[in-house]
C-alpha positions in Angstrom: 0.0 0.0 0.0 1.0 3.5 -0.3 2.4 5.8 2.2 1.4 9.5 2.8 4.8 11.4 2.8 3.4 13.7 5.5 6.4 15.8 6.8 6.6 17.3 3.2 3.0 17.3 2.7 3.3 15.6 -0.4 1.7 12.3 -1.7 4.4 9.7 -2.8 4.1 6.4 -3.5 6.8 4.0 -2.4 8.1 1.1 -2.8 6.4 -2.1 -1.2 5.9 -5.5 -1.9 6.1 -6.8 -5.7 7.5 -3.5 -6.8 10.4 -4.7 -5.2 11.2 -6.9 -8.5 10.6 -3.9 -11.2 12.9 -1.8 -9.0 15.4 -4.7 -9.4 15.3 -4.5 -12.8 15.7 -0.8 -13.1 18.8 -0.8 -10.5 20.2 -3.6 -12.7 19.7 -1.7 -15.8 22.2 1.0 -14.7 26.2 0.8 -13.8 27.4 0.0 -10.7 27.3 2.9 -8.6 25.2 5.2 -10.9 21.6 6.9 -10.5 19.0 8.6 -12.1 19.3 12.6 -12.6 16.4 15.2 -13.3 19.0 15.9 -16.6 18.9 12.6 -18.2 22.2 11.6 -17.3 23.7 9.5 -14.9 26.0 10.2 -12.4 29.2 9.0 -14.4 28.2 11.1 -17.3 26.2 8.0 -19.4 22.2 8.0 -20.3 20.1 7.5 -17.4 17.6 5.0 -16.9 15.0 7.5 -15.5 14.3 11.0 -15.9 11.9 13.5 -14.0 9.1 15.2 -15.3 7.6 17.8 -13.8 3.4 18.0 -14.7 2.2 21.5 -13.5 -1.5 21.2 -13.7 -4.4 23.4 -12.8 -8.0 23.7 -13.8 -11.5 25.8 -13.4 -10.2 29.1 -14.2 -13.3 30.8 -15.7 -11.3 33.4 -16.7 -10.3 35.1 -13.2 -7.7 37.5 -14.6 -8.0 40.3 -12.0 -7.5 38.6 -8.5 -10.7 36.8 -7.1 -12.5 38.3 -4.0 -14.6 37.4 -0.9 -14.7 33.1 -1.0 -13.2 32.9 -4.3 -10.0 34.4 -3.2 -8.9 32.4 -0.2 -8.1 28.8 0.9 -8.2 26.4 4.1 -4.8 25.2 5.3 -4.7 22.3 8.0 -1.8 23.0 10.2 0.5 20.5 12.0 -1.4 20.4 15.3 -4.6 19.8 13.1 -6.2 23.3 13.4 -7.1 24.8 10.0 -5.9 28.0 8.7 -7.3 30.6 6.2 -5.3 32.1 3.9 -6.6 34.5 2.3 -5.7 37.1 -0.8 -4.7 33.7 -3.0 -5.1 33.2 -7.0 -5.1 35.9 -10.1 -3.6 35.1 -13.5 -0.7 37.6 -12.3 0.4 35.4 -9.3 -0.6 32.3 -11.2 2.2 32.9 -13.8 4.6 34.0 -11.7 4.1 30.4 -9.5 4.3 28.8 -12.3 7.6 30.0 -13.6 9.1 29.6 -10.2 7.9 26.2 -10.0 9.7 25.7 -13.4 12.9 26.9 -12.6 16.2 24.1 -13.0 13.5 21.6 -14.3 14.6 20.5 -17.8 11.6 18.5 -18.3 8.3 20.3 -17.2 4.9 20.4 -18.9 1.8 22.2 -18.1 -1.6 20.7 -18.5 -5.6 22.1 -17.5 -9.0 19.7 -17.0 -11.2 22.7 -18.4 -13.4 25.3 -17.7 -10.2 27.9 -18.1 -13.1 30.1 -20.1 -16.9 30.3 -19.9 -18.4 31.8 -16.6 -16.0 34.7 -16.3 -15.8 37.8 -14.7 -16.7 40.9 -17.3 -12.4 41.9 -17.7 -12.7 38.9 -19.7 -16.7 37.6 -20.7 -17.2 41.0 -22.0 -15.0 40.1 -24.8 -15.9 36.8 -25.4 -12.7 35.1 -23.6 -10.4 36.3 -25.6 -7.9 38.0 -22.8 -8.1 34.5 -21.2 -6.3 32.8 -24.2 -4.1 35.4 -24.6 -2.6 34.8 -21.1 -2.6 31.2 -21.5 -0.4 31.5 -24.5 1.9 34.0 -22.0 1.2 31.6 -19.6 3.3 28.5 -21.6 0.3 26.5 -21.5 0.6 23.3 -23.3 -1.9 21.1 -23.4 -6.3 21.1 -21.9 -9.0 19.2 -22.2 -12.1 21.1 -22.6 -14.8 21.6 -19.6 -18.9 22.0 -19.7 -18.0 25.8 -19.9 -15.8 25.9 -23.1 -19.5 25.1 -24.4 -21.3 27.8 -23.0 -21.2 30.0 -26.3 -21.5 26.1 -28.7 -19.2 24.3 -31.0 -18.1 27.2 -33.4 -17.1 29.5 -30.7 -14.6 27.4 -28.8 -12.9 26.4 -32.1 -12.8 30.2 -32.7 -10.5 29.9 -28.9 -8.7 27.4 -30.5 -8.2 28.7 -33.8 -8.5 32.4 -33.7 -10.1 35.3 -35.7 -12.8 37.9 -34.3 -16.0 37.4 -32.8 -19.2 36.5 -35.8 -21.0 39.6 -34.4 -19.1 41.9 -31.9 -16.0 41.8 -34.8 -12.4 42.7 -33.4 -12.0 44.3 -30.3 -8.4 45.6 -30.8 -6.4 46.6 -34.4 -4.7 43.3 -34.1 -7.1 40.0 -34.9 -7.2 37.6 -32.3 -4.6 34.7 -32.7 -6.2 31.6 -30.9 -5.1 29.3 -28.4 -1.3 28.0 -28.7 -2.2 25.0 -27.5 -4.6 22.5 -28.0 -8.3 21.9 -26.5 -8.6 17.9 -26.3 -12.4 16.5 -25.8 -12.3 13.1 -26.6 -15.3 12.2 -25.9 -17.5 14.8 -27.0 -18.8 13.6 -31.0 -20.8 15.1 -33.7 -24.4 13.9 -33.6 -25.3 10.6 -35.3 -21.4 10.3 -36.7 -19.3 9.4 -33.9 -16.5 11.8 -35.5 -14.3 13.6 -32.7 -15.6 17.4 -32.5 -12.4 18.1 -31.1 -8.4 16.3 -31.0 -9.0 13.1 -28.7 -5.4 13.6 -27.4 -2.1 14.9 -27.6 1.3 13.5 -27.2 4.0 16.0 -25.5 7.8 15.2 -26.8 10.4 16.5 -25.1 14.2 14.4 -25.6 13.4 10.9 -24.7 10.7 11.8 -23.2 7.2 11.3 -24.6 4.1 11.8 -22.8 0.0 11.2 -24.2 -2.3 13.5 -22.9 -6.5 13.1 -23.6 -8.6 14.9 -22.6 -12.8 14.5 -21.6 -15.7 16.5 -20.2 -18.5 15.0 -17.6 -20.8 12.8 -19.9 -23.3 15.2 -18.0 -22.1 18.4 -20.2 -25.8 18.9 -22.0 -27.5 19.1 -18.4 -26.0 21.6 -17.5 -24.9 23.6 -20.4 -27.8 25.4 -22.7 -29.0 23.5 -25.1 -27.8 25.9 -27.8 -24.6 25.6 -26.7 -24.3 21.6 -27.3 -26.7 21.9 -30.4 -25.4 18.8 -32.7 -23.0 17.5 -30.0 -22.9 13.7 -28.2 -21.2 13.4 -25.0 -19.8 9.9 -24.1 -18.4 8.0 -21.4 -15.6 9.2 -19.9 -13.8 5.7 -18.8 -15.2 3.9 -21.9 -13.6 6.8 -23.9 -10.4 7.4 -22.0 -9.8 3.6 -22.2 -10.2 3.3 -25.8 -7.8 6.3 -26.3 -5.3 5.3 -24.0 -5.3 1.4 -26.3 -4.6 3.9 -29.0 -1.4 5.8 -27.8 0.0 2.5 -26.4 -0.2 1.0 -29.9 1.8 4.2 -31.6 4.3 3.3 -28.9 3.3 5.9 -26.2 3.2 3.9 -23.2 3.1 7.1 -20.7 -0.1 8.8 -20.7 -2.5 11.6 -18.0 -5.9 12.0 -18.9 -7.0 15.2 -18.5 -11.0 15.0 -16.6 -13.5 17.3 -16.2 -15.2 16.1 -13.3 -13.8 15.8 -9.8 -15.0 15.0 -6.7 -15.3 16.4 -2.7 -12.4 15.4 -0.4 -13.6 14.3 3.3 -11.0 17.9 4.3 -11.2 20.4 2.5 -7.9 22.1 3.0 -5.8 22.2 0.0 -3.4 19.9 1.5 -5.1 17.2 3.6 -4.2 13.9 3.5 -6.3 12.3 1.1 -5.7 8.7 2.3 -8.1 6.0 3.6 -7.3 7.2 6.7 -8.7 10.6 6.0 -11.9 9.8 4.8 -10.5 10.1 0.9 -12.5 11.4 -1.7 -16.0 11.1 -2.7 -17.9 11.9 -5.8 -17.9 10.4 -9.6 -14.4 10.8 -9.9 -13.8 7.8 -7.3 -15.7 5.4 -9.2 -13.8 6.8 -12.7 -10.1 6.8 -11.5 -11.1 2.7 -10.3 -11.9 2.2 -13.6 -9.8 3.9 -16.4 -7.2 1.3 -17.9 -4.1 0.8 -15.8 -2.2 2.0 -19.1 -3.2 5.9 -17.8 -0.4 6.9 -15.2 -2.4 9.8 -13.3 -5.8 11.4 -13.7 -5.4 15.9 -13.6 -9.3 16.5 -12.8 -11.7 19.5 -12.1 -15.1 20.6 -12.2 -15.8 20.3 -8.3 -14.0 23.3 -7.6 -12.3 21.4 -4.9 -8.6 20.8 -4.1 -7.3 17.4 -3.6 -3.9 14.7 -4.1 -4.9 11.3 -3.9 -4.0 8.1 -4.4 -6.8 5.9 -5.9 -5.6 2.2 -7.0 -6.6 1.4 -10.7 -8.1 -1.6 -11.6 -4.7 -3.5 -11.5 -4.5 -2.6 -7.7 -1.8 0.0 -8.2 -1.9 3.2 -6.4 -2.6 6.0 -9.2 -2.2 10.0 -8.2 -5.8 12.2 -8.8 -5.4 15.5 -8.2 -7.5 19.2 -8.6 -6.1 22.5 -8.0 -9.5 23.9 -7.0 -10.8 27.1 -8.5 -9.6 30.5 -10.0 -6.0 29.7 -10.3 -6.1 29.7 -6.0 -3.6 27.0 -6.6 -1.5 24.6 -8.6 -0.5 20.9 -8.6 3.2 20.1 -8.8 3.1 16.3 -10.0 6.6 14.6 -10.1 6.3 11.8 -12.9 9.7 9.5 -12.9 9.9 8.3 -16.8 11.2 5.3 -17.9 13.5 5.6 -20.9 13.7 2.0 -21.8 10.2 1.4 -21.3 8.8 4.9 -21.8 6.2 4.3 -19.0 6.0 6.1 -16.0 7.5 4.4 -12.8 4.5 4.5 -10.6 6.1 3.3 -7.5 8.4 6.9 -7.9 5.4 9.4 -8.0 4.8 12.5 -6.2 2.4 15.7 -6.4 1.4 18.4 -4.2 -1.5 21.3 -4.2 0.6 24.8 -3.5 -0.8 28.1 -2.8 -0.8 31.1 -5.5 -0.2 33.6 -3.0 -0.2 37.3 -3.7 2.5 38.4 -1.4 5.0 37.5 -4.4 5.8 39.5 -7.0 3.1 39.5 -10.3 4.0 38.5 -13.3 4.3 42.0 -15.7 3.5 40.9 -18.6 0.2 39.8 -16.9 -0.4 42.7 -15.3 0.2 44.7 -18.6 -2.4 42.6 -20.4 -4.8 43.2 -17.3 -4.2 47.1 -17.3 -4.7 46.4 -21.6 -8.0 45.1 -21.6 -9.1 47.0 -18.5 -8.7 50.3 -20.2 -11.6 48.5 -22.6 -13.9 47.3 -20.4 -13.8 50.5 -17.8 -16.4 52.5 -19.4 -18.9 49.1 -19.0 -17.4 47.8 -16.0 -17.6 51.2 -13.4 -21.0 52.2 -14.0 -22.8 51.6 -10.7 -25.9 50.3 -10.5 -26.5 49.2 -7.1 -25.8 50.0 -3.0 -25.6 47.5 -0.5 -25.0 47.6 3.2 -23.3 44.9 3.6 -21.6 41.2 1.4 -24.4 39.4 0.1 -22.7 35.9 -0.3 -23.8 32.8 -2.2 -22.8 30.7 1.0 -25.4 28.2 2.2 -28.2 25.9 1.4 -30.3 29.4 0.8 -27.8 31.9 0.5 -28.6 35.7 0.5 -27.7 36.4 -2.6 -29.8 33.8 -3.8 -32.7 35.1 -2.7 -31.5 38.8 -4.4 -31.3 37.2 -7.8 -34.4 35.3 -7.3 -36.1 38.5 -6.4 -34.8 40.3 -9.4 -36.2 38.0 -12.1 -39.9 38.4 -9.9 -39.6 41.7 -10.3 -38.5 41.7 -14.3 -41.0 38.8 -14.8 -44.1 41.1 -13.4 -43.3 43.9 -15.6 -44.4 41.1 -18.3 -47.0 39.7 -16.3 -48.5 40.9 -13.2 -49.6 37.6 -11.9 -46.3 35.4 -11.9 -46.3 33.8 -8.4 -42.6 33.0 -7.7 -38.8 32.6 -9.4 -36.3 30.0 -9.3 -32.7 30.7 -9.6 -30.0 27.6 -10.5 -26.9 27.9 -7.0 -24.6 27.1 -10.0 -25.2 30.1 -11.6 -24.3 32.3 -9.4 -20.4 33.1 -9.6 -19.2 35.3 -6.4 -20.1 37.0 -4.0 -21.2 40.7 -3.6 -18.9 42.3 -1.8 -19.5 45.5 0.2 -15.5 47.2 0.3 -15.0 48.8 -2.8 -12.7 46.5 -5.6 -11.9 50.0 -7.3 -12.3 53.7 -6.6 -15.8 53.3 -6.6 -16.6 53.4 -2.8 -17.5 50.9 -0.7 -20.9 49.3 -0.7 -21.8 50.6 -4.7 -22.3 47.6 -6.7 -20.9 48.9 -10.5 -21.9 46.8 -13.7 -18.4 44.8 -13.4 -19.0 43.4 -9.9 -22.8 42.0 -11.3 -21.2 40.5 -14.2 -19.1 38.5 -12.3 -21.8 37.7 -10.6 -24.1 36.4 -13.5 -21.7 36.2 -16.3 -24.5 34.0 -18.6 -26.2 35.9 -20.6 -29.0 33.5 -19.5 -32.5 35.3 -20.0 -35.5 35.6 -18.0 -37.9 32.8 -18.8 -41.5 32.6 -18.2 -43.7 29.3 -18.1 -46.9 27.8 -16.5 -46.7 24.9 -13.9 -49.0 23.2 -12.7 -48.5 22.9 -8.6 -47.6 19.1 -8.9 -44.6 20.2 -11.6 -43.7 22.7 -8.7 -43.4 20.0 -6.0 -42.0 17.3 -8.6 -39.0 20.2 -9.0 -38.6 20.8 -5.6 -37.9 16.9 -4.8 -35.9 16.5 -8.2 -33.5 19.1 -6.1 -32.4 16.0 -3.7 -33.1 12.6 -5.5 -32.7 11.3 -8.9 -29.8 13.1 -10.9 -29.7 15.3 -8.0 -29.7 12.8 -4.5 -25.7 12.2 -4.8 -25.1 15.8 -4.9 -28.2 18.3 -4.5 -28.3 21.3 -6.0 -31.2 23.0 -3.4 -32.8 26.0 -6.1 -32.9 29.8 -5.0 -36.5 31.3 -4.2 -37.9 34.3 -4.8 -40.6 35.9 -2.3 -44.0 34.3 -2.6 -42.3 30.4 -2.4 -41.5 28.7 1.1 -41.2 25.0 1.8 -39.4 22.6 4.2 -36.8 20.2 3.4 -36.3 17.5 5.8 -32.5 16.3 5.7 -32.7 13.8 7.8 -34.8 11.5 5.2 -33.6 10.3 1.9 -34.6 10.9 -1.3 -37.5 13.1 -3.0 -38.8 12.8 1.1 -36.6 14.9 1.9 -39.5 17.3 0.7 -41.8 17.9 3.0 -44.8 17.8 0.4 -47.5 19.5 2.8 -44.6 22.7 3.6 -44.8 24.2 0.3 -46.6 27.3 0.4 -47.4 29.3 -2.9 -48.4 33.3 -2.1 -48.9 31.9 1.6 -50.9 28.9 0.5 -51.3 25.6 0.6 -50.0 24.2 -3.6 -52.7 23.3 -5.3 -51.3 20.3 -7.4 -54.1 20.7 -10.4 -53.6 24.8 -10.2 -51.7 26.3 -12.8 -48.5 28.7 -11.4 -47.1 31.6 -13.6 -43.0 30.7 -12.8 -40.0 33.0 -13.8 -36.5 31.0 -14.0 -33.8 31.7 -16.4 -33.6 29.7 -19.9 -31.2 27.1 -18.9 -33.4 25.7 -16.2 -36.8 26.2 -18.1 -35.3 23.8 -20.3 -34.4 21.3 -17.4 -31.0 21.8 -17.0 -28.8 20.3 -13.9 -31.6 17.4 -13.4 -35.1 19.6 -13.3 -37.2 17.6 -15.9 -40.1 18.9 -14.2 -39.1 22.4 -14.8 -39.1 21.4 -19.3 -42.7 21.0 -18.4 -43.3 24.5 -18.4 -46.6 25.7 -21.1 -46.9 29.0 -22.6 -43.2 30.3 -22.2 -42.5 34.2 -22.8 -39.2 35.3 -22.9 -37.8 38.2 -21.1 -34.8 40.3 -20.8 -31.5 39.0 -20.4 -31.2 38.0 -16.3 -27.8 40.8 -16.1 -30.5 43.1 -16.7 -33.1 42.3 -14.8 -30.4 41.9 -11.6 -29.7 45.5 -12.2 -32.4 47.3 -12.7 -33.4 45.8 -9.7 -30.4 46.8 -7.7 -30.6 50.4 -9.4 -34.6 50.8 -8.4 -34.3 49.7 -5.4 -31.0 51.2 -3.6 -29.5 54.4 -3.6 -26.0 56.1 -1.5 -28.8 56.8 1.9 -30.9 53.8 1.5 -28.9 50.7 0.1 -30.3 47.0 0.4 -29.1 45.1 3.1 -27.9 41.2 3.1 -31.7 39.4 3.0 -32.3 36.6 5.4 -32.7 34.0 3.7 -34.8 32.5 5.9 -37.2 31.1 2.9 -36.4 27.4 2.8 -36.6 25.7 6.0 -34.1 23.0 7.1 -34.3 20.4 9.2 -31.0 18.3 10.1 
């Protein structure tokens, strides 16, 4: 079994049992008294057996140029007497370049790799232009090599090979005098197919050559992608299995004779500690989630899994089907941090060593010095976007955060899109707002010169960065309560996803049962009362969930649909209507949705 190197808070697995032989061998393969060296040389100046390669990996970026604020700019740290530690002021594509370089420093062989969602669900330095200031600091960035995430669909097919490929936006055109160049590295989704063909959309894999040293990447999304992108945005588009897929590419690269491959997954899972550098062992409670039963089963011929999606940061060792301990990692969110994966390459065999494998989550912290070329393209693209981004719209006395099972903010959003949906028609009952689309926080200390507590245009893009518009449909009361248990059972019970409300919907969810139960059917009140299964409710949600997306079948159900404004808007002009400098809106209560535990 492995053992958690824990004095240098690194996973590393060691040497134990039958490993004993290959290690044999490899000591055998090399002169008396010689080793391995990170250069490719022994120590008496002949080729050595092994080299290191360093994988630098990261993922869920969503295009956070500027530094993240409130939750989405710190992390959890356990400490040595087991107390935990926030840091906070961590991540920024500034700091994330220059710990990346660091990292790279005296390492002759180092690639960098993402698992997705770098674009799509940004804040407005970047969504306002479609991405593009993303890519271009990737390219500064020396990226080499991601595999696409549900968000590189958000805008469909055409756009993402636009990132890839280059040229200016089909309807905004070029936003500077020089066209935009593309991605200098590849976007691999394997397992994402044209509709009815079962032709590759995108490149399946990669193979990174370096010396000796040859290393297959591939890359795949969540089967899951169309339920919880828009359906526009996978129009045409098949999503397949990600072990079935990885496993059939990873047959491929060992027949062309590249015995050393990383798949590259979007979709992660929740570690039992969520500080960036628990121990993810047995011992520790591990890991949960999809990814657990996907790293057991992708083929022993894949050396380590680079994951995302989750948002959450882990290092573990999961045994493939073989029984060999296998490293899975994620670097969270928003560039907060980066893997540092040590992969010890067999020149001979051109397979990774496994029982020589280490990796590590570290913190991109701002106290070092940013990256200037970074900070040159921020102040760049800035001077663009300031006229949009520093209009306020809004006061508020206080952060309205996106924290909890009914967060605050939740309920603002919610409220917004009631409000918007009235001035359509005057007798919608309620809204329902999707936890996944909202980004970050609103935060009350100024992240400009604006003053503290005004809300400009830039902060509520980031936000809702969608685009999604405000959709209006008839349910019938059963539909209602059908949706409200879909939150916690069927594609939803492993990991619920509890909607936002508006005023005029309350209800009880018992946590304690299992299940659609966890509904308490009789709590749900409608305007104060009772549902009425057989009545018919006016509902405002934005398009992605009117057309079920993230498991709400019931909510497709929707008759008669009207739609409104985009949901940016209506977010606004409620802010604008409804604060001012003397009278801003204070953090709701949230108090909505009861919750028994």
């Amino acid at each position: 079994m492995p053992r958690i190197t824990r004095q240098r808070r690194t996973h590393r697995i060691l040497i134990t049992g039958a490993a004993l032989a290959t290690v044999g061998a490899l000591t055998a393969a090399l002169p008396a008294g010689t080793s391995a060296s990170a250069d490719g040389h022994d120590d008496r100046g002949g080729k050595a057996r092994t080299v290191d390669v360093q994988l630098l990996s990261f993922n869920d970026l969503h295009g956070n140029l500027e530094p993240p604020t409130g939750s989405s700019g710190r992390v959890t740290e356990r400490q040595p007497d087991g107390t935990v530690k926030t840091i906070e002021g961590v991540g920024g594509i500034e700091y994330l370049a220059a710990s990346l370089r660091t990292a790279r420093k005296g390492q002759e062989y180092s690639v960098t790799a993402a698992a997705g969602d770098l674009i799509g669900a940004s804040p407005l330095l970047s969504g306002l232009f479609h991405d593009e200031p993303t890519v271009e600091a990737l390219n500064k960035l020396d990226l080499d090599v991601s595999g696409v995430g549900n968000h590189e669909f958000d805008e469909g097919l055409a756009e993402l090979k636009r990132m890839r490929d280059g040229g200016c936006h089909p309807t905004d055109g070029c936003y500077t005098e020089t066209p935009f160049e593309g991605a200098d590295f590849p976007y691999l989704g394997a397992n994402v197919t044209h509709e009815g063909t079962g032709k590759t959309a995108l490149a399946p894999y990669w193979v990174w050559k370096q010396g000796p040293v040859k290393i297959g990447f591939i890359g795949v999304t969540l089967e899951n992608t169309p339920g919880i992108v828009t359906a526009e945005g996978v129009e045409g588009l098949e999503f397949h299995d990600e072990v079935e897929t990885i496993n059939k590419y990873a047959d491929e690269l060992h027949r062309k004779g590249v015995k050393s491959v990383v798949a590259l997954v979007h979709e992660g899972g929740a570690p039992a500690d969520g500080a960036y550098n628990a121990y993810c062992d047995a011992e520790a409670g591990g890991v949960s989630g999809p990814i657990v039963d996907i790293a057991k089963n992708v083929s022993p011929k894949v050396d380590a899994l680079v994951t995302g999606h989750t948002h959450n940061a882990y290092v573990c060792d999961i045994p493939d089907p073989a029984g060999n301990s296998r490293m899975v990692t994620s670097a969270a969110s928003f560039g907060r941090l980066y893997t540092d994966t040590t992969l010890t390459y067999d020149v001979a065999t051109k397979d990774i060593v496994r029982t020589a494998v280490e990796s590590a989550n570290h913190v991109v912290s701002r106290t070092q010095k940013p990256a200037g070329d970074m900070s040159d393209l921020i102040e760049h693209w800035n001077a663009l976007a300031k006229p949009v981004a520093n209009r306020p719209i809004g006061w508020i006395s206080g952060d309205i955060t996106k924290t909890g099972t009914e967060s605050p903010l939740g309920d603002l959003i919610a409220d917004a899109q009631l409000e918007h949906a009235r001035t359509i028609d005057p007798d919608t009952a309620f809204a329902l707002m999707n936890p996944g689309g909202i980004r970050a926080d609103l935060i009350h200390a100024q992240s400009g010169s604006e003053g503290d507590g005004v809300v400009t245009y830039g902060e509520g893009f980031t936000v809702q960065p969608f685009s999604n518009t405000v959709n209006l449909v008839d349910l019938t009361g059963a539909d209602v309560v059908a949706a409200l248990q879909q939150q916690v059972s069927g594609g939803n019970a492993a990991s619920p996803k509890i909607l936002q409300v508006s005023e005029g919907l309350t209800y009880t969810l018992d946590l304690t049962k299992s299940g659609a139960d966890r509904l308490v059917a009789d709590s749900v009140r409608i305007q104060g009362r009772p549902v009425d299964l057989t009545a018919t409710y006016r509902v405002a949600m934005n398009n992605f969930l009117a057309g079920g997306g993230d498991n709400f079948p019931a909510l497709a159900k929707g008759t008669d649909p009207v739609v409104g404004s985009d949901d940016l808007t209506a977010f606004a002009d409620y802010l604008t209507a409804n604060s001012g400098p003397a009278s801003p809106i204070a953090p709701p209560a949230a108090n909505r949705i009861t919750i028994v535990k």
